[in-house]
N, C-alpha and C positions, 0 to 999 in steps of 0.2 A: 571683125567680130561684132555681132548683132548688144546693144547693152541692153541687160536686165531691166524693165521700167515695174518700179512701185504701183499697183493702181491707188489712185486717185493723188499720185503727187503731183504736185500743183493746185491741188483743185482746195479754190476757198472756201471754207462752210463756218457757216453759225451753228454753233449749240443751241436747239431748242429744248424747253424741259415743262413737263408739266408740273404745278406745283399747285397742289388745294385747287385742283379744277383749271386753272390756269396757264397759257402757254407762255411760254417767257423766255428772251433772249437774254437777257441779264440778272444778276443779283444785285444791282447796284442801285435801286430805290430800294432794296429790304431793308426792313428794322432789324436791330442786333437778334432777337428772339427766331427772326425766320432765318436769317443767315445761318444761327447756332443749330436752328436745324436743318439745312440742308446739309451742312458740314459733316451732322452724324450720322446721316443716309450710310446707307451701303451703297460704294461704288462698284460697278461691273466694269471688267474690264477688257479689252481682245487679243489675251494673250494667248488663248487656247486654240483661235481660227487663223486656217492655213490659208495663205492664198492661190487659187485655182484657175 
């Protein structure tokens, strides 16, 4: 019996994110004001895409 494989499991990735024009892999130079708002963004999530 052939097993089910995940796409992309295994596969390492960074979060990039734009933020005030800027790409950025971390939050971890922000001051407490930019952190406070990336926190209140709305997040998108992929619960609604099937895999094909």
């Amino acid at each position: 019996m052939e097993r089910e494989k995940t796409v992309g499991q295994g596969v390492k990735f960074e979060r990039i994110r734009r933020i005030t024009g800027y790409l950025v892999g971390t939050t971890d130079r922000f001051n407490n004001g930019k952190k406070a708002e990336e926190h209140d963004r709305v997040k998108h999530g992929t619960a609604g895409i099937l895999n094909k």
